[in-house]
N, C-alpha and C positions, 0 to 999 in steps of 0.2 A: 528165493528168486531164481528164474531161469539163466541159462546163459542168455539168450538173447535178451532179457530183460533187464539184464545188468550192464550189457555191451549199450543199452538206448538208456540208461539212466547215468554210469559214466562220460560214456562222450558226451550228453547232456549237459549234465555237469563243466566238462572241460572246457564244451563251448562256450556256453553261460558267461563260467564265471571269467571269460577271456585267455585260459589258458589255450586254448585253439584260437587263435586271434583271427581275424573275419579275413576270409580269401584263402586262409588255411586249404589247400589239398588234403584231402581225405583218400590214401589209399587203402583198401581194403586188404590187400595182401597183409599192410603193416596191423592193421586192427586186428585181423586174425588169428599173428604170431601173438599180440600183442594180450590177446584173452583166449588164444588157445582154442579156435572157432573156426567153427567150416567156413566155406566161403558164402553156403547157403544161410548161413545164420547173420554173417554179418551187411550180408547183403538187406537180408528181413529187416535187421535193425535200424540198417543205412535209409529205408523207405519210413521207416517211424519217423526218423528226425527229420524227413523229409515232406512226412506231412502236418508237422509240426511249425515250419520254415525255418529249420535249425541251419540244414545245409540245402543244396539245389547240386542235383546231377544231371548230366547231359550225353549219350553216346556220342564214344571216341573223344569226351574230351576230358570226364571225369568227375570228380565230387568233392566239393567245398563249400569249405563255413559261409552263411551268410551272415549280413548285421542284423542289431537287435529292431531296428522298427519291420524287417521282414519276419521277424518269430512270430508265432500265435500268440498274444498279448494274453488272452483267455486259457489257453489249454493250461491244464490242471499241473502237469511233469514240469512246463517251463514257467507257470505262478512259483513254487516248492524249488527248483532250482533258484532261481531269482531270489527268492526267502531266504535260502544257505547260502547264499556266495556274498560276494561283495556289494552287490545291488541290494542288500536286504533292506537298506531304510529307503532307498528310493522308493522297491517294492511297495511297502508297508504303508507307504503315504500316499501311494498311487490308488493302493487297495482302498484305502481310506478315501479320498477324494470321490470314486467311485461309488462307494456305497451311500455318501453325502447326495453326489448330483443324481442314483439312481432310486436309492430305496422310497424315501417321503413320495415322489411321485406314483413310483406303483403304488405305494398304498390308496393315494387317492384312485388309481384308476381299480384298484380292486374294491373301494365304494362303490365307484360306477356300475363295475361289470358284474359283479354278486354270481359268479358260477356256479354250481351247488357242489358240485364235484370238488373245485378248487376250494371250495370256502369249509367242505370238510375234512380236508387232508389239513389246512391252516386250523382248522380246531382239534383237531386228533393231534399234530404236532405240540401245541399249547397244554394240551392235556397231558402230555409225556414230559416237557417240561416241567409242568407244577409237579408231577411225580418221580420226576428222577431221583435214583437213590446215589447217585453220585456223579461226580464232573463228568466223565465221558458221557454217561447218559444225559447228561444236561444236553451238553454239546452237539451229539448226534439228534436230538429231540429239537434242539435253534436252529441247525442245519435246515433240517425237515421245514421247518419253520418258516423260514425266509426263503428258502425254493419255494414254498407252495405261497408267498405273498408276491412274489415276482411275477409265476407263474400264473395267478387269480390275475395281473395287471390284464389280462390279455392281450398282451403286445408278444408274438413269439420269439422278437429280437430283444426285449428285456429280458424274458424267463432265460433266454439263452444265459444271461450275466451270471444265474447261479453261481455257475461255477466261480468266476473270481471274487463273488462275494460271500460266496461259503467261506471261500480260503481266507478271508480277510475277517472272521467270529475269530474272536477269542473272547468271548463274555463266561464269565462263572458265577454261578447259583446266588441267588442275594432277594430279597425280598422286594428291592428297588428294581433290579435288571428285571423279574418276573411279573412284576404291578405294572412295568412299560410297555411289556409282552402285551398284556391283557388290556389298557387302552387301547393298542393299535388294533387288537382285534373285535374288540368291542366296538371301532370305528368304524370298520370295513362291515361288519353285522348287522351294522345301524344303519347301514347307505350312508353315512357322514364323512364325507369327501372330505372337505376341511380340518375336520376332527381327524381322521386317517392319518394326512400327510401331518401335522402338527406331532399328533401322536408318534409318528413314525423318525418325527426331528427330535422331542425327547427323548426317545429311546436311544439315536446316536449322541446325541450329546452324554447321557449318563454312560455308555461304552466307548467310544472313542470320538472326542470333541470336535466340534466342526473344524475343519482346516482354515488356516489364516485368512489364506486366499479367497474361498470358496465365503463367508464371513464378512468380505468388505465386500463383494460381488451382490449378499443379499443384502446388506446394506443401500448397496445402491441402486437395487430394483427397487427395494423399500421405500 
């Protein structure tokens, strides 16, 4: 890891997890001494967390922490901090909630929309699935997986979600997790809208069960 890549995953971190508490002045001088870094570098850094919405800086008057509803909710560094610190079961149920209220519907709109493109990156991920020779390759192959189901929805503000719904897989190899795989996609193949999104609810229910909330909610569209 670079210096500067360490100075934007630390302060990261320190902000995150509250140890830089919100309103915090950020002087640079101090970060410097503080990792031993140019001024050019901590300044680079200081723009990362800043286009993150970690802190907000202003000429002549300086740079501090901002709160958590102004962070990037989506960006990948502040999902991964959020996961290590103290936030991590909020996180985790937030991740979850998310991929509840997002995935089942792409899958139906990826019935609809049948790209060719998108609907063979979603079978070439499947197929690195049923072949992986071990967890990481699993994992990287689901990844692949549920980008490219997102991404088939055709909506560019859902493929955007990727990212916090990557971060929220933790599914491993099993004969149940992989036969889910393969309904959903056999859904979306079919043009089977209903089939899709259904499919797409099995598969979160056998890896992480629908939320309480989210549960009486479809109860009572039901």
């Amino acid at each position: 890891m670079t210096r500067h890549a360490r100075i934007v995953d630390e302060l990261g971190r320190l902000i995150v997890s509250g140890v830089f508490e919100v309103g915090r002045q950020i002087v640079p001088e101090d970060i410097g001494r503080r990792f031993s870094a140019s001024r050019t570098v901590v300044r680079e850094a200081l723009r990362v967390l800043e286009s993150k919405g970690l802190v907000a800086a202003r000429p002549r008057v300086g740079t501090w922490t901002r709160p958590p509803e102004q962070w990037d909710a989506i960006d990948s560094d502040v999902i991964a901090w959020r996961a290590d610190g103290p936030e991590r079961s909020r996180q985790l149920a937030e991740l979850r909630e998310l991929r509840w209220a997002i995935e089942p519907r792409a899958a139906r709109m990826a019935a609809w929309h049948r790209r060719p493109v998108e609907l063979a990156a979603l079978v070439a991920a499947y197929g690195l699935m049923r072949d992986a020779a071990d967890v990481r390759a699993f994992r990287e192959a689901d990844s692949a997986f549920h980008t490219a189901l997102l991404r088939a929805s055709g909506n560019p503000l859902i493929a955007r979600l990727h990212v916090p719904v990557v971060a929220a897989l933790d599914e491993v190899p099993g004969d149940d997790v992989l036969s889910a795989h393969s309904h959903v996609l056999a859904a979306v193949l079919g043009k089977d809208a209903d089939g899709a999104e259904s499919a797409s609810r099995r598969l979160l229910d056998i890896v992480t069960p629908e939320p309480d909330d989210l549960a009486c909610l479809n109860a009572e569209l039901t």
